[in-house]
SEROMI-66947 format. One line per 2 residues: number of its first residue (from 1); for each residue x negated, y, z negated of N, C-alpha, C, O. Coordinates in Angstrom, 1 decimal, always signed. Atoms other than C-alpha are relative to their C-alpha. Last residue first. Layout:
% residues N
NUM> X Y Z X Y Z X Y Z X Y Z  ...
% end
This chain:
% residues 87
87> -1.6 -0.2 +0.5 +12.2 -0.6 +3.1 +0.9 +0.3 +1.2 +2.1 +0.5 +1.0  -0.5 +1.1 +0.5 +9.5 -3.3 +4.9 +1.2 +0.7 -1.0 +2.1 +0.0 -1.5
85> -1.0 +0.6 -0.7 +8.4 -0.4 +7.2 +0.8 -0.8 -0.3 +1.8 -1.0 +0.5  -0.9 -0.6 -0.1 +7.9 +2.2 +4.5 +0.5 -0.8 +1.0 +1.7 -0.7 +1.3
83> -1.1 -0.1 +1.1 +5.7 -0.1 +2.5 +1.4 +0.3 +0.9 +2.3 -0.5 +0.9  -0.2 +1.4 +0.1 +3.2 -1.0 +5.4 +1.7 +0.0 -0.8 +2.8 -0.6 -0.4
81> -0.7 +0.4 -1.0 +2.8 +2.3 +6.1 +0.7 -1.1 -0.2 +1.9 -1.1 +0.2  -1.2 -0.9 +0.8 +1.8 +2.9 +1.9 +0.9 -0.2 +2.3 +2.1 -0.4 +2.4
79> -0.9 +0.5 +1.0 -0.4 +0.2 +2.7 +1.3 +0.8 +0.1 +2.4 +0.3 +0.2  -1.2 +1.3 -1.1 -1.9 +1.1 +6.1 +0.6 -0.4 -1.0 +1.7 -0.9 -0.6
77> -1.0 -0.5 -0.8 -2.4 +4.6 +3.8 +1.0 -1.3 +1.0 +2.2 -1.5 +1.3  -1.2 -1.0 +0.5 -4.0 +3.5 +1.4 +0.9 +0.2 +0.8 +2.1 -0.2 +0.5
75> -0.2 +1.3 +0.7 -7.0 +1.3 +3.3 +2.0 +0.0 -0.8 +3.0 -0.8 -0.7  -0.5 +0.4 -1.2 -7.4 +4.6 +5.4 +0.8 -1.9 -1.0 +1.9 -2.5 -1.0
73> -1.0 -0.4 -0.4 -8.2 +6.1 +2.5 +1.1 -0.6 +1.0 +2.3 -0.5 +1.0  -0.9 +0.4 +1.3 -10.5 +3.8 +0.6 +1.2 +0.7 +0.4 +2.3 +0.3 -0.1
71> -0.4 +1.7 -0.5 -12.2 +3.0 +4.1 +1.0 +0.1 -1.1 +1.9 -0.7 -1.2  -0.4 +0.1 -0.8 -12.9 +7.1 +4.4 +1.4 -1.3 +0.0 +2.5 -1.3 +0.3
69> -1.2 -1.2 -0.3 -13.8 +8.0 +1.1 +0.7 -0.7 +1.1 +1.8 -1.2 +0.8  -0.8 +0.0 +1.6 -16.2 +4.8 +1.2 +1.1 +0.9 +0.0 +2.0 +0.4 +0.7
67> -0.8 +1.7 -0.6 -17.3 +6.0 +4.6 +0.7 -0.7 -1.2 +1.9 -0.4 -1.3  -1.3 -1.0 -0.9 -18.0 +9.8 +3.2 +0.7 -1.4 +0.3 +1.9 -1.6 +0.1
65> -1.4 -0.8 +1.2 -19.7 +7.8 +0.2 +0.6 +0.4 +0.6 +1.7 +0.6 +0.0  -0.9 +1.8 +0.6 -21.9 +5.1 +2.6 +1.2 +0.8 -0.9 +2.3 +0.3 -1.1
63> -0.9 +0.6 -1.3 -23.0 +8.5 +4.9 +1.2 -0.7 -0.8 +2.4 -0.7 -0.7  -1.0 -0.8 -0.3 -24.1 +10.4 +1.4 +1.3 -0.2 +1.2 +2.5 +0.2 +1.3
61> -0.7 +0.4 +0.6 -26.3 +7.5 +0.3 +0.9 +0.9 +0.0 +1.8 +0.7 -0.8  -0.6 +1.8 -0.2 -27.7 +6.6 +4.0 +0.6 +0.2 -1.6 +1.1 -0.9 -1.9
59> -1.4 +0.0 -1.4 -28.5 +10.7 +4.6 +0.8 -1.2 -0.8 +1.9 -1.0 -1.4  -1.0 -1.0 +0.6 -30.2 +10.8 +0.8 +0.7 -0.5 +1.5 +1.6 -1.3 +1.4
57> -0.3 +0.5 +1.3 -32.5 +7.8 +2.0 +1.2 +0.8 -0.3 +2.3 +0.1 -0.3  -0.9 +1.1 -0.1 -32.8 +9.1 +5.3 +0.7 -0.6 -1.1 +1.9 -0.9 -1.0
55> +0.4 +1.1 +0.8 -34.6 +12.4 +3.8 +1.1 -0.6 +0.2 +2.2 -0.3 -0.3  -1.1 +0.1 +1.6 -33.1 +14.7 +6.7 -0.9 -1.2 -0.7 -1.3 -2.1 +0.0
53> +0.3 +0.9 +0.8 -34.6 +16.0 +10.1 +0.4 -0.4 -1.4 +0.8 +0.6 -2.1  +1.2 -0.1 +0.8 -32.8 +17.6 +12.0 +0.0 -0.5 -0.7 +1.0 -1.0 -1.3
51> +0.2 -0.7 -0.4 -29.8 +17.5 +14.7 -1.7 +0.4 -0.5 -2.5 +0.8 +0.2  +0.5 +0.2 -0.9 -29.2 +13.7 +14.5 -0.6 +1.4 +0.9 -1.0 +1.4 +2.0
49> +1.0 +0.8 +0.2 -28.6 +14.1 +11.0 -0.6 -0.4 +1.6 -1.7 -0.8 +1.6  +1.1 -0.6 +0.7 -26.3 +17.1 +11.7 -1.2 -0.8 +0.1 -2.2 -0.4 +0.8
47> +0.9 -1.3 -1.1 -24.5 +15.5 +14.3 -0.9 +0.7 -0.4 -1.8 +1.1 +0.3  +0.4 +0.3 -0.8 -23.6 +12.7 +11.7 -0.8 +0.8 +1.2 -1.9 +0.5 +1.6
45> +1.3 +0.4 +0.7 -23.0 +14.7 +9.2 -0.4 -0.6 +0.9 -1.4 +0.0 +1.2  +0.1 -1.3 +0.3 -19.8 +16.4 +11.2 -1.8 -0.6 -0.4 -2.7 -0.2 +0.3
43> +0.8 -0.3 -1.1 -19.0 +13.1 +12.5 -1.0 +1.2 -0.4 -2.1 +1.1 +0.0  +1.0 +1.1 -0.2 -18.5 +12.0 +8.9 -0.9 -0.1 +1.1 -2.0 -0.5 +1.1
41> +1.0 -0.2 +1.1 -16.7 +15.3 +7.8 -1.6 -1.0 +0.7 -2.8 -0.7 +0.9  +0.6 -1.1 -0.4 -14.4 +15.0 +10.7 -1.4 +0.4 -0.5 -2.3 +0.9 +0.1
39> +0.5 +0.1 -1.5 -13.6 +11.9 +9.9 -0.7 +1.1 +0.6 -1.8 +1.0 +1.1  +1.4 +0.9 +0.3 -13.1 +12.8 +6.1 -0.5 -0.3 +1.4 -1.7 -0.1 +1.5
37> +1.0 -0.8 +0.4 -10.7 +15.4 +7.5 -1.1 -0.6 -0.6 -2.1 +0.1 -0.6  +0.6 -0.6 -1.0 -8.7 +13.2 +9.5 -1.3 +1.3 -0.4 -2.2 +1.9 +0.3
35> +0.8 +1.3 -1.4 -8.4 +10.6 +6.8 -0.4 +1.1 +0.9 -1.6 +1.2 +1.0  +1.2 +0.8 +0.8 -7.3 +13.2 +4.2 -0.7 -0.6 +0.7 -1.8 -0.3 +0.8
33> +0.3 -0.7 +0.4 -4.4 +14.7 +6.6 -1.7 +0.0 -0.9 -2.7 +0.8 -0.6  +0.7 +0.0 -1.2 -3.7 +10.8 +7.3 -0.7 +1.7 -0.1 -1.9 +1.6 +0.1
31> +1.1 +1.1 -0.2 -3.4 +10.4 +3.5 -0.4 +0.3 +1.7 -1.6 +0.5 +1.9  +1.0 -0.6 +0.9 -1.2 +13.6 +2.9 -1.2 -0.3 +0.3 -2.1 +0.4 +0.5
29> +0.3 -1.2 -0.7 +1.5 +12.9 +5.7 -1.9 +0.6 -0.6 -2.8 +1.2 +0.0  +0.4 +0.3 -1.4 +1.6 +9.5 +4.4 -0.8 +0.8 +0.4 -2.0 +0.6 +0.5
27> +1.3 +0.3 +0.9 +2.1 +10.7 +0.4 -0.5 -0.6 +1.8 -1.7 -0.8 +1.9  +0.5 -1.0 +0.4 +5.0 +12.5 +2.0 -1.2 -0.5 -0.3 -2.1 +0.3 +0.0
25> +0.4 -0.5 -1.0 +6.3 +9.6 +3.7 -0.9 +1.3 -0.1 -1.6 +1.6 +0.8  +1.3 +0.7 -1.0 +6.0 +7.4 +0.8 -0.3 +1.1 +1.2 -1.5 +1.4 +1.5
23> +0.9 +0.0 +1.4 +8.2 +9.9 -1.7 -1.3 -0.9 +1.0 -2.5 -0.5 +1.0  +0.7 -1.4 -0.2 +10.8 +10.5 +1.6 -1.3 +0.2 -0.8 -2.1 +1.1 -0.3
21> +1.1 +0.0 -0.4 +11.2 +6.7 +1.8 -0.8 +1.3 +0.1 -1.9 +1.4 +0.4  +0.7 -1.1 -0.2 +14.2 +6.1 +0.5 -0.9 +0.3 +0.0 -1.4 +0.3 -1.1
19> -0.3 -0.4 -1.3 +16.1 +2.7 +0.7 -1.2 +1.3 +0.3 -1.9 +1.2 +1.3  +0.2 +1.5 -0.8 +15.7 +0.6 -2.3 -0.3 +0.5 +1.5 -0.8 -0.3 +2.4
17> +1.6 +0.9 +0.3 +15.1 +3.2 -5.0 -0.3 -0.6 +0.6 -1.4 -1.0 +0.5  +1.1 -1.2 +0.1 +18.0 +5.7 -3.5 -1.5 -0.9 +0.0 -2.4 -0.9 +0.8
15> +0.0 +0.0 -1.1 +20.3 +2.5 -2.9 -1.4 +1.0 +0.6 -2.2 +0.9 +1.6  +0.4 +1.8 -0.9 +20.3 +1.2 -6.0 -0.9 +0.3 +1.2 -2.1 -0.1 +1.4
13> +1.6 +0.5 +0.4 +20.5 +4.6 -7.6 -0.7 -0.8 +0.4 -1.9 -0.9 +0.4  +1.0 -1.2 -0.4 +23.6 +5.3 -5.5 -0.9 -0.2 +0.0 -1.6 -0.4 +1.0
11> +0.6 +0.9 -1.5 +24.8 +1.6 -6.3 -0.6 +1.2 +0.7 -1.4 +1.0 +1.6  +1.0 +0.9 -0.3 +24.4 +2.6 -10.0 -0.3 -0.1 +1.3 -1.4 +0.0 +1.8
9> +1.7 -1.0 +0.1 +26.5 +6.2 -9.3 -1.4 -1.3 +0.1 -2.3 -1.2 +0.8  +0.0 -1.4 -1.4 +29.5 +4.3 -7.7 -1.4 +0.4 -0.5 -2.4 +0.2 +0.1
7> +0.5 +0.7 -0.6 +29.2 +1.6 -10.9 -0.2 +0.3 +1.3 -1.0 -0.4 +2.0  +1.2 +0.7 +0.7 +29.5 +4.2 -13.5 -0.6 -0.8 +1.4 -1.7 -0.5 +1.8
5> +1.4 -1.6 -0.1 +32.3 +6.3 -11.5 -1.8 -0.7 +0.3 -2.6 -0.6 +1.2  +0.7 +0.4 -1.2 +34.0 +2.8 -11.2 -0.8 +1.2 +0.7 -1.5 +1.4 +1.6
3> +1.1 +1.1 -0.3 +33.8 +2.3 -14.6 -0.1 -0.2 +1.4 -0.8 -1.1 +2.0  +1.4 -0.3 +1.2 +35.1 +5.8 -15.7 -0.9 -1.2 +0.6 -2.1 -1.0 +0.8
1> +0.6 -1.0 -0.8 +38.3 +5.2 -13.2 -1.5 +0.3 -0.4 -2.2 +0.5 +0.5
% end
């Protein structure tokens, strides 16, 4: 009875680590959340820079860092998608 407790609870754990996706889906919700607000951000600078004038220089190393943010997110996320369709 003891060892088929033992081996009932393994195949739980098995199945929990192999199967469950709640821990990706949350870090999903997070990343797109993140993505849509760096988008926002980017247009956001964007309308600015074409509203007044800005030392280009500073625009072009503030744009490449919102985009950076952006590509490192979005980058994340088709992963962690990626993850939850292959469990």
């Amino acid at each position: 009875m003891n060892e088929r407790y033992v081996v009932g609870k393994s195949l739980q754990l098995y199945f929990i680590t192999t199967f469950d996706t709640s821990a990706l889906n949350d870090e999903k919700i997070k990343l797109e959340e993140e993505l849509d607000i760096v988008a926002e951000q980017v247009n956001e600078f964007i309308a600015e820079n074409a509203r007044k004038a800005q030392n280009q220089d500073q625009y072009k190393i503030k744009y490449t860092s919102l985009l950076n943010r952006f590509n490192t997110t979005k980058a994340r996320l088709d992963e962690i998608k990626q993850t939850i369709i292959e469990k």
